[in-house]
N, C-alpha and C positions, 0 to 999 in steps of 0.2 A: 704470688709473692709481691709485696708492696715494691715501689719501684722506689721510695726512699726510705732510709731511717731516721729519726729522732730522737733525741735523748738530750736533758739537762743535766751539768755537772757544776753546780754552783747557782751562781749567776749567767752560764752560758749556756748557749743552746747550737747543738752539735747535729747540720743538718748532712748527712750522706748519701749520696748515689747511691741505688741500691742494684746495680743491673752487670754483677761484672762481668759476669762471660760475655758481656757486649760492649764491655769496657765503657760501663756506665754511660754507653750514646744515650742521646737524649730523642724520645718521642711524646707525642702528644700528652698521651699518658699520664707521663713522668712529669713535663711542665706541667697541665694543672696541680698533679698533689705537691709540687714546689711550691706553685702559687699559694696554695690554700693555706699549706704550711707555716709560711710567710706570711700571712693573715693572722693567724693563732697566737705567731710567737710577736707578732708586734702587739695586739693585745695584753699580753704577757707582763707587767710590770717587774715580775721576779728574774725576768730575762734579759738582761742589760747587751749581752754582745751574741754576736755570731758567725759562727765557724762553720764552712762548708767544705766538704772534702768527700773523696767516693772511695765506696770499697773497694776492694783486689789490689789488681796493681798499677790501675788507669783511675786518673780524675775523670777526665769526660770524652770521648774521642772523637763529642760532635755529634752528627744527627744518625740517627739509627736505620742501617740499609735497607734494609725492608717498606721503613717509611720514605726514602729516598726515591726509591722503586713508585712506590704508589704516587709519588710528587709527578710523576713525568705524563699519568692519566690525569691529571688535577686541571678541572677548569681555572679561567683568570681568576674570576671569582671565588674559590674557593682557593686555590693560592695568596691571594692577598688576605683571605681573613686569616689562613692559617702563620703568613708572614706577622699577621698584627697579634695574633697569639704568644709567638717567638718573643715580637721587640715589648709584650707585657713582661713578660721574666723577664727579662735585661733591664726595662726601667723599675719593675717593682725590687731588684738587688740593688741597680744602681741609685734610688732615691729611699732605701729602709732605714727606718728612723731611730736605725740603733749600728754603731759599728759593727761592719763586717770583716770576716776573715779567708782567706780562700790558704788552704789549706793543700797542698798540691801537691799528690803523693806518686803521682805519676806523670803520662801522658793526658796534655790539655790542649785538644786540635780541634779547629773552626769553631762551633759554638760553645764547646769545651773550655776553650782558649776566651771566650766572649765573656762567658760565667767570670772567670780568671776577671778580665779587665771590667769589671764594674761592681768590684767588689773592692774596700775602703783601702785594704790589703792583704800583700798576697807573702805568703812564708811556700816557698819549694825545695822539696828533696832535691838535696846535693847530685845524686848520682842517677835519679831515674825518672826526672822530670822532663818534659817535652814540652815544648810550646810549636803553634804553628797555625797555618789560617790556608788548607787544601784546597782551598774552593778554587782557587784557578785551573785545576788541574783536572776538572772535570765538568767545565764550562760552567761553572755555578758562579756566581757572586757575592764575597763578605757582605753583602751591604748593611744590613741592620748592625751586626758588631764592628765596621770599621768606626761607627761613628765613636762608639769607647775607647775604641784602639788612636784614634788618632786624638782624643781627651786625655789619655792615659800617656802616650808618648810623643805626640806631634806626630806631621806629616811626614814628613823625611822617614823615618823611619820604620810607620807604617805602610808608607808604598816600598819599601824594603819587604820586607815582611809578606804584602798583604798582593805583593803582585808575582813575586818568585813561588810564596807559596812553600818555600822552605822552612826545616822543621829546625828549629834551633832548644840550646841546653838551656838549663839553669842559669850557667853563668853568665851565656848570652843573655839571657832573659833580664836578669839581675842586670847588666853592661845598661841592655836597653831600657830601665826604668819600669817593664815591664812586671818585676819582682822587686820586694822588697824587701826580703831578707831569705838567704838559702839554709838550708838545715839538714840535719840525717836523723832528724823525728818531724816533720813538719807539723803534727796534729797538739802534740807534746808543748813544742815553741807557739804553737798560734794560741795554745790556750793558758801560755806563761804571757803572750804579748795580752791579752786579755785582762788577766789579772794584774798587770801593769796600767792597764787603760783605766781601770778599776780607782784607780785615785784622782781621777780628772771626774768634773762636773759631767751629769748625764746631758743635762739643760744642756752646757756648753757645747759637749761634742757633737750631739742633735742638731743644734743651732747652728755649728760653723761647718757642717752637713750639711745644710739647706744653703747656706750663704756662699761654700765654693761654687755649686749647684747652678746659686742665681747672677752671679757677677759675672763668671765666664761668658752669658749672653748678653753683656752689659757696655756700654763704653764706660770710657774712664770719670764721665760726671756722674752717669747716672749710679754707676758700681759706689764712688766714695756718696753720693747720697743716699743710696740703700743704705750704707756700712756707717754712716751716721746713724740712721734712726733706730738699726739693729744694736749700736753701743746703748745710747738711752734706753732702750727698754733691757736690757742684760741688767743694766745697774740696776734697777729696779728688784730683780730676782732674788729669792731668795737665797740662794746660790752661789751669788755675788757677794753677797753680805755673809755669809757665813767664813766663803772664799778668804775674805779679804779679814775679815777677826782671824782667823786661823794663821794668815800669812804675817800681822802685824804683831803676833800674840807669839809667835814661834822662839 
């Protein structure tokens, strides 16, 4: 059985866990055919957004035990490339050049929870959503997803989080900035919040994708002189011009 599914409904592209009796944990496996997947659909021109969410009744519940097990036989070397595998998925969600949607219909723990934060945004079930970051609890270390989580909410709150190891709801989640909107259909709402993102410029939202991305590593001259030269060329788009006939014309 493929460890994800795929399917378009529109303009969106709806990617799922496929592994629930493992409550969609994640193994090598399973990240590359994300990766690859991720490849395809940014090619994709007919594909404007994307929604990611797992079958059953778990998003992700993290790394899958088995491969957990085989981690503790694992040379340094073969640990860190399999680490550099991991933070590929996280960077290739967190830098895709088309908005995303995390869609969050259950429990989302350690790398589950990492998916969750590096994705544009996150809609979760009102009543059976989980958030939480276990690695303490079994002498492991967040490290590659703390760096999202602390993007995503700031420090405070991820040494809450990321040192207790505790599992908190929805509407913690939501409190913490975590979530951005809760629901009792999440897959339903993420692909209404879609069709709403659906009236804004593709170029634009790409563009101001890239441009959160690059300022936050920025000080404050070098950020407003990025954000200069990215205004100039925007006007130029045709996007802009169409933009701005539309708005002056309404």
């Amino acid at each position: 059985m493929e460890m994800i599914k795929y399917k378009e409904e529109d303009r969106i592209g709806i990617l799922s866990l496929n592994r629930p009796e493992k409550r969609n944990a994640l193994h090598p496996t399973m990240v590359k055919e994300i990766i690859n997947q991720l490849d395809v659909i940014e090619q994709n021109d007919k594909v404007r957004f994307l929604i990611v969410t797992g079958e059953g009744k778990s998003f992700c519940a993290g790394a899958d035990l088995a491969y957990l097990n085989d981690l503790r036989n694992y040379s340094s070397t073969e640990n860190e490339k399999d680490s550099e595998f991991l933070a590929e998925l996280f960077m290739r969600v967190y830098k895709f050049g088309k908005p995303t949607i995390a869609a969050v219909n259950g429990a989302a723990i350690a790398g589950g929870c990492g998916l969750v934060s590096v994705c544009d945004f996150v809609i979760a079930d009102n009543t059976n959503s989980k958030f939480g970051y276990s690695e303490v609890k079994i002498g492991f270390l967040p490290a590659i997803v703390s760096i999202f989580l602390i993007k995503k909410i700031g420090e405070g709150l991820a040494k809450r989080i990321l040192l207790t190891g505790e599992l908190i709801n929805g509407q913690k989640a939501l409190d913490f900035g975590l979530v951005d909107f809760l629901s009792d259909n999440p897959l339903d709402d993420a692909k209404k919040l879609a069709n709403k993102l659906a009236e804004n410029s593709d170029y634009s939202m790409q563009s101001t994708k890239t441009m959160i991305q690059s300022i936050s590593n920025l000080n404050v001259q070098q950020a407003v002189d990025y954000c200069i030269k990215l205004n100039a060329i925007s006007r130029s788009t045709e996007d802009f011009q169409k933009g701005i006939n539309n708005f002056l014309n309404k």
